[in-house]
N, C-alpha and C positions, 0 to 999 in steps of 0.2 A: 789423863791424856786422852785426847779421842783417838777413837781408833780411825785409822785410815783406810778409808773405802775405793773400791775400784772409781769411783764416779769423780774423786778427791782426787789419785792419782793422774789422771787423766788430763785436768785442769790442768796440774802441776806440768805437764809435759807438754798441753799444747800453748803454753805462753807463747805470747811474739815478739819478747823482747830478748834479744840473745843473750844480753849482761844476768837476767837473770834465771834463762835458761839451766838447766841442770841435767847432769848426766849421772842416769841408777845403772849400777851392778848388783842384779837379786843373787842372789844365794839361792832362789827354788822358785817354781816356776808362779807367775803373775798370777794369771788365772787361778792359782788355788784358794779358796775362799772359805769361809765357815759358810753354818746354817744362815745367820742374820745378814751376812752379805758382808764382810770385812774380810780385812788378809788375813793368814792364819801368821803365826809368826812366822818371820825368817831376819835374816840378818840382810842387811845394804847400808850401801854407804852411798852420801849425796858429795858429787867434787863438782866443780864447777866445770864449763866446759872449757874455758883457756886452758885447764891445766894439759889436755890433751891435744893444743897443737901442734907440737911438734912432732905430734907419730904422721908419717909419711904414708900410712894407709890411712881411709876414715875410716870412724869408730860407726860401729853399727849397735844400734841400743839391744839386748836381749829382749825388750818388748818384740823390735818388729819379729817377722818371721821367718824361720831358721830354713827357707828355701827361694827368698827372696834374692832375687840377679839385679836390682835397681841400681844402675851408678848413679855415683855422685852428680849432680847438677854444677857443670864448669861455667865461668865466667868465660863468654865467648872473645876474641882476639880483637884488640881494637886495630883498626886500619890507621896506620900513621902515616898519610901521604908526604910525599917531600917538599919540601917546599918550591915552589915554582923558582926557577931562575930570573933572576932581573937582567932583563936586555938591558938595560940601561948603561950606557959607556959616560961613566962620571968626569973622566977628563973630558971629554967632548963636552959634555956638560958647563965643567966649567970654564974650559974656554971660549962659549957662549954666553956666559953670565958675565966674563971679563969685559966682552967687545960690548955690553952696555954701559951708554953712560949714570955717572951717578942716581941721577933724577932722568930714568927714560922712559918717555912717553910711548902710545900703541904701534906711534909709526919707525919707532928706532926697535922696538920689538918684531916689527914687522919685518924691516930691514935682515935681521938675524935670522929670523925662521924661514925668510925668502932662500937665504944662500943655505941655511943647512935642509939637510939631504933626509937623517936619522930620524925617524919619525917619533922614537920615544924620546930621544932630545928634543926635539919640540914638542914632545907633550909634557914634558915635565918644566921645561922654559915656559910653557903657556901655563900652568898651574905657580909656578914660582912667583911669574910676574903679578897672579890674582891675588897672593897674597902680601903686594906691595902696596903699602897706604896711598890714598890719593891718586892708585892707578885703574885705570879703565878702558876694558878690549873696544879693540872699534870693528866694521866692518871688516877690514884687512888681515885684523889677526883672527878673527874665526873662520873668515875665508878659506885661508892658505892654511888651517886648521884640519879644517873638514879635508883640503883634499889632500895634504898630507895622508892622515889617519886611513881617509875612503880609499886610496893609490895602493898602501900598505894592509888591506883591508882587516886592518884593523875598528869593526865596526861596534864593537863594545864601546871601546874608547871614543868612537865619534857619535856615539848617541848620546854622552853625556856633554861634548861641545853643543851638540844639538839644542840639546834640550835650556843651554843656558842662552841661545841664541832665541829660543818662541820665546824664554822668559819674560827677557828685555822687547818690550812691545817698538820700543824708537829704534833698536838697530835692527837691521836688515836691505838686503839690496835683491833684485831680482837672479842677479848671476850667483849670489848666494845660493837662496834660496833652489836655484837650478840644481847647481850642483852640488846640493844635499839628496835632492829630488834623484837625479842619477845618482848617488852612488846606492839610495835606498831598492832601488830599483835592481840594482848590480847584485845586491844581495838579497833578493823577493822579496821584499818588506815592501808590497804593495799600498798595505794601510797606511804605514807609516809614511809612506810618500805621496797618498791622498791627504795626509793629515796635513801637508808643510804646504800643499796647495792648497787648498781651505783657507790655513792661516794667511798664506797669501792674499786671498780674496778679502781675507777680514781686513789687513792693512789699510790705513788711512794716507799711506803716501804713495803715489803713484808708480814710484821707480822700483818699489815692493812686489807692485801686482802681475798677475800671471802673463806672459806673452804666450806669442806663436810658437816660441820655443820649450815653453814651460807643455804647451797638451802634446806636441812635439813626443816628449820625453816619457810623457804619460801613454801616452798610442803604442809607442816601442816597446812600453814593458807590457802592456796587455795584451799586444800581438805576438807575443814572444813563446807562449804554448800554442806553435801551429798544429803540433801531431793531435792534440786532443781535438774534435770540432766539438763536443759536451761543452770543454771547458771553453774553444772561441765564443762558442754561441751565450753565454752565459756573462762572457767580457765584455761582445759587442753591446751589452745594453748600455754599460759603463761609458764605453767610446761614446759609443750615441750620445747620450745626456751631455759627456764633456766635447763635444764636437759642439753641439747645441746651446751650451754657455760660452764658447767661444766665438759663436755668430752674433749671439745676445749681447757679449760684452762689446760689439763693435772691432773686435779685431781678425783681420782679414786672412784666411785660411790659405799659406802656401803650396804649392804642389808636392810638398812630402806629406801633409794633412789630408791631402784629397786624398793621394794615393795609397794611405791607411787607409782611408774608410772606406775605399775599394777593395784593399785585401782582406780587411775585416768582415765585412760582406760576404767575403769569397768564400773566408775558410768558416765562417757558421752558415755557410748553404744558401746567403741570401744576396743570389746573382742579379734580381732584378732590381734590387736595391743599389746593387753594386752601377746595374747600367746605368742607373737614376743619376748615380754620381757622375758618371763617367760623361753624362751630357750636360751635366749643370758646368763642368768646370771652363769651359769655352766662354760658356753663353753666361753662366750667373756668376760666377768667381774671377771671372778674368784670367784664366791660369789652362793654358789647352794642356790635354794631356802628354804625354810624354811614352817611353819604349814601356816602363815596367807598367805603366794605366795600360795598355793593350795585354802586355803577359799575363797582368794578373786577370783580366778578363775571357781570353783566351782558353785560358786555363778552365776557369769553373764554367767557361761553357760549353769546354768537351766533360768536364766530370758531368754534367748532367744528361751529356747526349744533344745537347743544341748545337750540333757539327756543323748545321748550314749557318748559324749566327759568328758562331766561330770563327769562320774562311771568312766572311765579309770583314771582320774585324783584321783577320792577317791580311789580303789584298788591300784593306784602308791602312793601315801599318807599314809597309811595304811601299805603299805612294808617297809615304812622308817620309819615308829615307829611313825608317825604323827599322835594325834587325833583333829579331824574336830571338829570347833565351832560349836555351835548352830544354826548360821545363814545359815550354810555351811549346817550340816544336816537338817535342814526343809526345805532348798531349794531343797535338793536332794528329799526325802518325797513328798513334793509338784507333785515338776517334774515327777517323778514314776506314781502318783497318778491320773494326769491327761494324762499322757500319757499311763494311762491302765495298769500298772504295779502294780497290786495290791499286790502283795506275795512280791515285793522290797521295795513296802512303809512300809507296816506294818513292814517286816525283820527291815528298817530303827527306827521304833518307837523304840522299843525293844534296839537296841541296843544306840539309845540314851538313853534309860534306865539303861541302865550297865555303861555306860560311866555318865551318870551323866551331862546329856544335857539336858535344858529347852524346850521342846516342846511345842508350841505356839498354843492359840486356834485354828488360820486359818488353820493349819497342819492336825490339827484330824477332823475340818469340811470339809476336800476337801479330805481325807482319806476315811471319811463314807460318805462321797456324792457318789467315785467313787462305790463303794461296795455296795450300794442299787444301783447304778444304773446299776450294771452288776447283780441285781436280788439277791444279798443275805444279804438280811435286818438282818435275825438271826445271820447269821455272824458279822453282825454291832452291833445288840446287844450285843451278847455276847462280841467281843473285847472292850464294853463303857463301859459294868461293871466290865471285868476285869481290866481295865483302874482303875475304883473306887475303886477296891478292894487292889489295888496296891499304892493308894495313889496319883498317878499322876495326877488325876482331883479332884477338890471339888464338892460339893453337886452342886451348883450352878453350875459349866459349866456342871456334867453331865445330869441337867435337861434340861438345852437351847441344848445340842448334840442332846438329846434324842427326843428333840421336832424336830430339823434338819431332823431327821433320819426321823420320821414319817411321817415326810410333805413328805417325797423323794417316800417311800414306800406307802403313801397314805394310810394308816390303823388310 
């Protein structure tokens, strides 16, 4: 018989197959060896390892060693989520399946998804119907599809009506196509909503292709992050280009068009662009401006400190029967205020007061800031409480003004 040597043993223990794995119980300890390098005798015995399942502790072989703390290695817990619930109301269901007749075509489908309400009832009436031989959606049922699902925004479900609407290259219609565009839009999938205008452009049939109301839709979502000007200035290139295939394509820009790409102007800093517009629309579009063409101009010409381009625009505003926003008057306020125009800010408060415009706290702190600082506190006083006596401030802002004023005046 050979003898069994530590290097044999070894083998024997580190197999990988667990069926023929084997569990020793020495009798003396491993390590003891002759001169030539073999065990010396002892007694073991080889049992296999199932036979020691059912002990509730593991076994620990007498090889490893007698000061080892390793636990066992656990099979970690699996997660068994629940199953999602099905909204799905089956009677409703099937009494939408009844009011079909035997052989119903898209527009007795259409009929049914017109009057029901339930959006997973019609999405499941819309998939029920596609697996009927011989039948085929038309315009009307992915229509009323999309806004079904986009109303419920449920927008998982309406990217795959989606996608089977760019499929089919013949259907499509422009109000479709729209209000896919909106509801993409409703949920920032801005790509997604350049994609269906694209596809638009691709169209071979006219009643497909993009209108005034399709870049319309597109101006709105990109104007939509006013707080960031990083991110305006980064949109308006977009606007630009599509403002630009919309003059290319011959179709004529209305004044909610112009008056994007005046505010988009506005809010990535680029006012004289904005003016460029704001003179073309008379003379080159045919479309004079209107109250918010002045607001939004207004505006970015006090944010840059152009106070005297500014006043020309409200006294031109003002002739044509226009009354300025809110934001339009505190920005003029402001502007006055700090450029030392003390008798045009306050004129301004006042007459946001007759007009029935919300003046903002920062408007009256940078009002009485300028006015103690050209030395007449009492003047500030008294316009804070006739301010309160008038209603236009509460208790509350006229005491934090009041404490403004004080600190300005040092009293």
């Amino acid at each position: 018989m050979m003898p069994i040597t530590r290097n044999r043993l070894q083998i024997l223990l580190s197999t990988q197959n667990p069926l023929n794995r084997l569990h020793f119980r020495c009798a003396s300890d491993i390590n003891s060896t002759t001169d030539n390098g073999t065990l010396k005798s002892f007694n073991f015995s080889l049992t296999p390892l199932h036979k020691f399942a059912h002990h509730s502790k593991p076994f620990h072989s007498s090889l490893s060693s007698p000061n080892s703390t390793q636990e066992p290695v656990r099979a970690r817990p699996r997660n068994h989520r629940k199953p999602k619930e099905n909204p799905l109301n089956m009677a409703q269901f099937e009494r939408c399946v009844a009011q079909l007749p035997p052989r119903f075509t898209s527009e007795d489908l259409y009929r049914v998804l017109a009057i029901e309400e339930d959006p997973y009832v019609c999405l499941e009436l819309f998939n029920y119907a596609s697996q009927q031989p011989r039948f085929r959606h038309c315009v009307l049922t992915y229509h009323i599809m999309v806004k079904r699902l986009g109303s419920a925004k449920l927008f998982d479900e309406m990217d795959r009506v989606v996608d089977q609407v760019l499929a089919v290259r013949v259907v499509g219609s422009e109000a479709l196509f729209n209000t896919i565009i909106y509801f993409y839009t409703e949920d920032r999938k801005l790509t997604k909503a350049v994609n269906v205008y694209k596809h638009m452009g691709r169209s071979m049939d006219p009643g497909s292709r993009p209108s005034v109301k399709t870049y319309n839709l597109l101006f709105t979502s990109f104007l939509s992050r006013r707080s960031n000007t990083y991110i305006n200035h980064m949109y308006m290139e977009t606007i630009r280009c599509l403002f630009r295939q919309m003059v290319d394509d011959g179709i004529e820009p209305d004044i909610f068009s112009l008056n994007s790409m005046i505010k988009g102007y506005v809010l990535s800093l680029h006012v004289n662009d904005a003016l460029r517009i704001f003179h073309q629309m008379g003379a080159v579009y045919k479309c004079p401006p209107n109250a918010h063409s002045y607001d939004y101009l207004i505006h970015g010409l006090c944010c840059q400190g152009r106070t005297k381009n500014a006043k020309e625009l409200y006294v031109e505003m003002k002739s044509k029967g226009f009354v300025p926003s809110a934001k339009a008057y505190n920005s003029l306020a402001n502007s006055f205020a700090i450029g030392g125009e003390v008798d045009e800010a306050v004129r301004i408060l006042w007459e946001m007061y007759e007009r029935r415009r919300l003046t903002d706290f920062i408007t009256y702190k940078t009002v009485l800031d300028e006015i103690c600082r050209q030395g007449n506190t009492g003047e500030a006083i008294r316009l804070l409480n006739e301010l309160l006596e008038k209603d236009l401030i509460d208790g509350i802002t006229h005491r934090k003004l009041l404490h403004i004023v004080e600190d300005e005046s040092g009293d």
